[in-house]
C-alpha positions as CSV (number, residue, x, y, z in Angstrom):
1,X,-76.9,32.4,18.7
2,X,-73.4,32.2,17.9
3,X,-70.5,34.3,17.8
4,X,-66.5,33.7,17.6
5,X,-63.8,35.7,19.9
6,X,-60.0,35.5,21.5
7,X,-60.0,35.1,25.2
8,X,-58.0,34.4,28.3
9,X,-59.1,31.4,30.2
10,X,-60.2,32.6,34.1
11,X,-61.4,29.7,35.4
12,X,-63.5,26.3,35.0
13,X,-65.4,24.1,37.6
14,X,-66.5,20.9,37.0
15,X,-69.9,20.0,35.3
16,X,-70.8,16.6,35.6
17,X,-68.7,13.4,34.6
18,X,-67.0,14.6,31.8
19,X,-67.3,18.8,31.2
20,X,-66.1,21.9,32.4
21,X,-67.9,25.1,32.8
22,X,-65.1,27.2,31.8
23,X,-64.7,30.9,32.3
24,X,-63.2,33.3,29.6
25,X,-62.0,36.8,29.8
26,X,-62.9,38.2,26.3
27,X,-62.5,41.6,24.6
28,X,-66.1,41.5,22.7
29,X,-67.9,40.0,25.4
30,X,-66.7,40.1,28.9
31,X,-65.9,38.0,31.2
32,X,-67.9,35.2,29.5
33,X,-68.7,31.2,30.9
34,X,-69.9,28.5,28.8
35,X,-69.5,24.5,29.1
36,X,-66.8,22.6,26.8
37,X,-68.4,19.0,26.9
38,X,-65.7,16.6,27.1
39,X,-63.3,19.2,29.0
40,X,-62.2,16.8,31.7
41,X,-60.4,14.5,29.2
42,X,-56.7,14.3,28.9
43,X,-56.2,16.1,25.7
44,X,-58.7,18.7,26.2
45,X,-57.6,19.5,30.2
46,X,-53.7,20.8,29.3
47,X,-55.6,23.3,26.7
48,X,-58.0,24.5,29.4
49,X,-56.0,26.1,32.4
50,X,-56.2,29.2,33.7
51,X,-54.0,31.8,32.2
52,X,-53.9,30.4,28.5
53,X,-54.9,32.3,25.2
54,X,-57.4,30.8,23.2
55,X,-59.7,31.4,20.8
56,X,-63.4,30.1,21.3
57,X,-66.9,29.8,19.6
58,X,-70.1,29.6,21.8
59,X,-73.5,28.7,20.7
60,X,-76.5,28.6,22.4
61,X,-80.2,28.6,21.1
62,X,-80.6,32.3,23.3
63,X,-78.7,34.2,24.3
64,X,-79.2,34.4,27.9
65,X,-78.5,30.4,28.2
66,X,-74.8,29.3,29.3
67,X,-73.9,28.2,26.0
68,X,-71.3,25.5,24.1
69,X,-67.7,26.6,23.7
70,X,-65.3,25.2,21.5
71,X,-62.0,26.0,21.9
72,X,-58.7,26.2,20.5
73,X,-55.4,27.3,22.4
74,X,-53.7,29.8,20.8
75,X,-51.3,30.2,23.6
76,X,-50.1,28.0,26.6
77,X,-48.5,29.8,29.4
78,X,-50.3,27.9,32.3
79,X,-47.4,25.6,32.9
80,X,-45.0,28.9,33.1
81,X,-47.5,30.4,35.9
82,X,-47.1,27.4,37.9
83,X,-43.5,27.0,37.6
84,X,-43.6,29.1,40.7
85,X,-46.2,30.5,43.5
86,X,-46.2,34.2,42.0
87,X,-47.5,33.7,38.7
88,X,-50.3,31.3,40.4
89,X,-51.3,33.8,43.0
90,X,-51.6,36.6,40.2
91,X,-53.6,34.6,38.1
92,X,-56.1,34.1,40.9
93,X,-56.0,37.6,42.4
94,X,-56.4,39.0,38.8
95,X,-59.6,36.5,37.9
96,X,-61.0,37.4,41.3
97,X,-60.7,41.1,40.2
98,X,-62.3,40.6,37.1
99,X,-65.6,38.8,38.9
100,X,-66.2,42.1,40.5
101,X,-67.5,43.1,37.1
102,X,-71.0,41.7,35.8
103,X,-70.7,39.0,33.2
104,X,-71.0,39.8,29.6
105,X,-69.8,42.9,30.3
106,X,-67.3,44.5,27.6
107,X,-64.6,46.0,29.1
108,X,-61.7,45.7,26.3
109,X,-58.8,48.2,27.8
110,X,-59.2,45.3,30.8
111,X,-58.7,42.5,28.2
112,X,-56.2,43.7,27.0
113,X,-54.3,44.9,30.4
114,X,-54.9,41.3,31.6
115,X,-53.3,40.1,28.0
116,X,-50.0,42.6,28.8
117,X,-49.9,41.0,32.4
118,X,-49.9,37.3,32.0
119,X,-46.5,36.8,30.3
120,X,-44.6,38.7,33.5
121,X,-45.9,36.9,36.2
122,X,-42.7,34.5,37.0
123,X,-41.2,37.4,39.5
124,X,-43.3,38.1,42.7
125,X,-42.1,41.6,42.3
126,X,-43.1,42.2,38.9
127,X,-46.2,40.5,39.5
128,X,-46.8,42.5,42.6
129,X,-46.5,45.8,40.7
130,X,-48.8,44.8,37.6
131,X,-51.6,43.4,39.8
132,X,-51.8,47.0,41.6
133,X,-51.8,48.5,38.4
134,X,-54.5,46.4,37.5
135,X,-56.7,47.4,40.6
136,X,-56.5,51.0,39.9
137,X,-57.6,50.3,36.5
138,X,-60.4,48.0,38.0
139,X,-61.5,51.0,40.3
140,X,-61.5,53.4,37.1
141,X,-63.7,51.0,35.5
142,X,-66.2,51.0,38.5
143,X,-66.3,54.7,38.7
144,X,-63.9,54.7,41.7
145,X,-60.5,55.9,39.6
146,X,-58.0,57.5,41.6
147,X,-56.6,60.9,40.6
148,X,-52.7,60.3,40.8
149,X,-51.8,62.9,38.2
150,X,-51.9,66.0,40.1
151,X,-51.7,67.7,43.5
152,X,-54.8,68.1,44.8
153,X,-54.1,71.3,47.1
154,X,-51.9,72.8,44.6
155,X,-52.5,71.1,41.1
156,X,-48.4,70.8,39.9
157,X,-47.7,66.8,39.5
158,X,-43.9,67.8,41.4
159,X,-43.0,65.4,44.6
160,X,-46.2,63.8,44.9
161,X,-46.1,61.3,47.9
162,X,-49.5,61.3,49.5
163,X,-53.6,59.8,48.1
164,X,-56.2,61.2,49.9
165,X,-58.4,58.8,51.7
166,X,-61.4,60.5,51.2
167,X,-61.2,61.9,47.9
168,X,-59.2,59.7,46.1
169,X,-56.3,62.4,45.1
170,X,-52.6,62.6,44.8
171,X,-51.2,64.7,47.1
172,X,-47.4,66.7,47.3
173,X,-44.7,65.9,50.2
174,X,-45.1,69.3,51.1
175,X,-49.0,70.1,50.6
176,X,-49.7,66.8,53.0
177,X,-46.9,66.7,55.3
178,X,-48.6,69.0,58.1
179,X,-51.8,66.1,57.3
180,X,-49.3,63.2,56.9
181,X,-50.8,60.8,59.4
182,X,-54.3,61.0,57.9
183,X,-52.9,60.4,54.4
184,X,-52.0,57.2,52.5
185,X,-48.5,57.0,51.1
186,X,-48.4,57.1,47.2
187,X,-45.6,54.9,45.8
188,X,-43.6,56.6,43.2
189,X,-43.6,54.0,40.7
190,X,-47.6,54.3,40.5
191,X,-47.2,57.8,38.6
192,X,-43.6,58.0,37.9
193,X,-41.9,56.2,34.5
194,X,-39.1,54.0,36.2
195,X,-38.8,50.1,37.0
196,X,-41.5,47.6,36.6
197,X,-39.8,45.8,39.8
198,X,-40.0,48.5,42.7
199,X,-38.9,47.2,46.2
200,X,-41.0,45.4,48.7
201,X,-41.6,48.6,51.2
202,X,-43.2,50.2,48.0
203,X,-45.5,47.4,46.8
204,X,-46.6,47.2,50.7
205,X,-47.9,50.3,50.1
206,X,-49.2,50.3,46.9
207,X,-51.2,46.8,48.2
208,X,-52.4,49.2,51.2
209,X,-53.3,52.1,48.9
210,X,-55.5,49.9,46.8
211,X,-56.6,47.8,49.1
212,X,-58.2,50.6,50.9
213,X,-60.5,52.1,48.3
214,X,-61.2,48.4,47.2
215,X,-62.4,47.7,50.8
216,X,-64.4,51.2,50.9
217,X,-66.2,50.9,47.7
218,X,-66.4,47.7,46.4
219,X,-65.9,44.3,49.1
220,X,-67.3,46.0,52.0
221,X,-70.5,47.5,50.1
222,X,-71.2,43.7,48.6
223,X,-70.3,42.4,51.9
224,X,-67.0,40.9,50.0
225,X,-63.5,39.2,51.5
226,X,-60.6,40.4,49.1
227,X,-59.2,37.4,47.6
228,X,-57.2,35.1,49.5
229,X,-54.7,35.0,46.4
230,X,-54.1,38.8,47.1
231,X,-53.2,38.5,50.5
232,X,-50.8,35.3,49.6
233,X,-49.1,37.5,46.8
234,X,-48.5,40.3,49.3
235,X,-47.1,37.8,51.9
236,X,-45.1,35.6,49.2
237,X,-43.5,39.8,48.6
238,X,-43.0,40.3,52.1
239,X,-40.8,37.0,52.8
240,X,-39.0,37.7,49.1
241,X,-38.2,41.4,50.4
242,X,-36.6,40.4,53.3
243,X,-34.7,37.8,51.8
């Protein structure tokens, strides 16, 4: 078995004296792991960090075995993502997201979300905001897609500033404000066009909006933590915000 694609390095963990069992997110073929013998060695461990392009060919004799990668970097931004704590946090939140999905899984419109992300993670505030994004397109992919498009009492898109907790729906300032307490703030810059960079209050939110349906249907059903890398972006926010 052998096939060739363009990924985005995840992950590795060490595999005996000398390899790495790295972790790829690929458009063809998942979130895909196979082990790069000699992967430990100074030239091959710059290439292999987590956050870089590449382009890899795995082989295996079936295809259910881990497999042999060989990899080329096609592009290094690891060293750019640890520059600062945001871009490492993101990286790590954003690889814990994509475990949630069974391996060798295609998802494609993921790949190539992740492949718009990774280049804007320097700003805490900008990486905030795409990471969120990224979860709601996570939940859409595991059949848990919020409905941010439309009032869901009286179906105009005007002055949305609610999500319904149990359904999943946008709901309008004035449709929700008799329910208000019951309701999760929407952010505007989740269905509005504006600024990549919205303001700490509103990425507090959008963490809390997420983080909610997250929790409800997909860590608490697999008896799952969220990701401490999450909850160190969010606080990393938090002290920038008030700054």
């Amino acid at each position: 078995m052998q096939w060739i694609d363009e990924g985005i390095i995840l992950g590795t963990r060490r595999h005996g004296e000398t390899s790495l069992i790295v972790e790829l997110m690929t458009p063809a073929h998942g979130r895909h792991l196979g082990l790069v013998r000699g992967g430990r060695s100074r030239k091959q461990q710059p290439l292999l960090q987590p956050g870089n392009s590449v382009t890899a060919t795995w082989r295996a004799r079936l295809d259910e075995h881990l497999g042999h990668y060989a990899i080329e970097a096609t592009e290094q931004r690891a060293a750019r993502l640890i520059e600062g704590p945001a871009g490492l946090y993101a990286i790590q939140a954003l690889a814990a997201l994509l475990r949630l999905l069974p391996e060798r899984d295609p998802h494609p419109h993921l790949y190539e979300a992740l492949a718009g992300v990774v280049d804007h993670l320097a700003d805490p505030f900008v990486a905030g905001a795409m990471v969120v994004r990224f979860e709601l397109q996570l939940l859409d992919d595991l059949g848990f897609g919020l409905d941010l498009e439309s009032c869901a009492a009286t179906g105009t898109n005007d002055n949305l500033a609610y999500v319904s907790p149990r359904t999943g729906r946008a709901v309008s300032l004035a449709a929700g404000e008799p329910y208000r307490d019951k309701l999760l703030p929407l952010p505007a810059f989740l269905h509005e066009a504006g600024s990549i960079s919205p303001g700490g209050d509103d990425l507090a939110a959008a963490f809390r909006l997420t983080g909610y349906f997250l929790a409800r249907h997909v860590y608490e059903p697999r008896q799952l933590e969220p990701p401490g890398a999450r909850e160190s972006l969010m606080a990393l926010i938090a002290r920038q915000a008030a700054v």
